[in-house]
C-alpha positions in Angstrom: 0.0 0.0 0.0 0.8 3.8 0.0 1.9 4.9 3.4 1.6 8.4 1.8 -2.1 7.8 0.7 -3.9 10.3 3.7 -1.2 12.6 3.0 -2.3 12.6 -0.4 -5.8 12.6 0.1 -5.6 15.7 1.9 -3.5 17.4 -0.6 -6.1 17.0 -3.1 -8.6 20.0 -2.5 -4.9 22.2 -3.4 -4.4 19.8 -6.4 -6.4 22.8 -8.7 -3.9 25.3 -7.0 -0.5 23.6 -8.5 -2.3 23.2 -11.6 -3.3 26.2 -12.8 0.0 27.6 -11.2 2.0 24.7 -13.4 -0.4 25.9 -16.9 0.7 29.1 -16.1 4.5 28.7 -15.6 4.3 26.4 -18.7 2.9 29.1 -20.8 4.7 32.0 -19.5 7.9 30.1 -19.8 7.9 26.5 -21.2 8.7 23.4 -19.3 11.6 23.7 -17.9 11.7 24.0 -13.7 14.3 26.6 -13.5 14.7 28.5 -10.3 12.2 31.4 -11.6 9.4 28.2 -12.2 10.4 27.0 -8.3 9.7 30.2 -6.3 6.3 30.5 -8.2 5.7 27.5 -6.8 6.9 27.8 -3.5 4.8 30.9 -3.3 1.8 29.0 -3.8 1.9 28.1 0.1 1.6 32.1 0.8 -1.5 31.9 -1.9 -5.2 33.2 0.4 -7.9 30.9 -0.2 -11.3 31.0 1.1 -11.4 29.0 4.5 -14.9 29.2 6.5 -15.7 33.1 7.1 -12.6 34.6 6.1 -9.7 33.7 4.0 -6.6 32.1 5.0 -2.9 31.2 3.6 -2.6 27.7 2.0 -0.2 26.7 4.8 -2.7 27.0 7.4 -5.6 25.8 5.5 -3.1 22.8 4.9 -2.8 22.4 8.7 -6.7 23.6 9.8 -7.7 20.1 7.7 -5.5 17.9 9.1 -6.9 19.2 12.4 -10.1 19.1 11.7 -9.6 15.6 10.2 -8.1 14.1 13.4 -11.2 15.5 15.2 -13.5 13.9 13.2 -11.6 10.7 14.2 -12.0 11.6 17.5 -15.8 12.3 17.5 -16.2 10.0 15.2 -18.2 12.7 12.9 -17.1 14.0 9.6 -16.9 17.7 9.6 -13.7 18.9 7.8 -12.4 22.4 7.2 -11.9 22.5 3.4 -10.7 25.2 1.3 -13.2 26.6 -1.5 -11.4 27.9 -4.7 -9.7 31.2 -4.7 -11.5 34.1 -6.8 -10.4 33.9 -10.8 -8.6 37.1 -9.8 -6.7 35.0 -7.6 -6.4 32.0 -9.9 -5.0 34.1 -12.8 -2.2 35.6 -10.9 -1.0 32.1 -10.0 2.8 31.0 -11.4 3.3 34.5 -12.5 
């Protein structure tokens, strides 16, 4: 098996993040992952998504589900914090 499969599981509501960021860098500047492709990717972590009443950075949407995930566990009811998308605004800056 995957020992990696929850980990992946909960990377998936970002998955849309990384690729529009990816189409972006792609287009902007081809395929290659030079160092200017890896900072717009790195930066995605700092990227605001829309988390409950507010918005919130990627890395602590990242660590808001995997809280709320271990409390479902615990309760043993689902209720996780997920992410919505970011505004198009948001999503069109991405990988620039």
């Amino acid at each position: 098996g995957n020992a990696f499969a929850l980990a992946d599981d909960l990377m998936e509501p970002f998955r849309p993040l990384v690729d529009c960021a990816v189409r972006s860098i792609v287009g902007q500047r081809g395929s290659e992952v030079d160092t200017e492709a890896k900072q717009a990717l790195a930066h995605l972590i700092a990227t605001d998504v829309p988390l409950g009443d507010g918005v919130t950075p990627v890395s602590l949407a990242l660590i808001k589900l995997a809280t709320s995930l271990g409390q479902s566990f615990e309760a043993g009811s689902l209720s996780l914090a997920l992410p919505m998308p970011p505004d198009p605004l948001t999503l069109a800056g991405l990988g620039s």
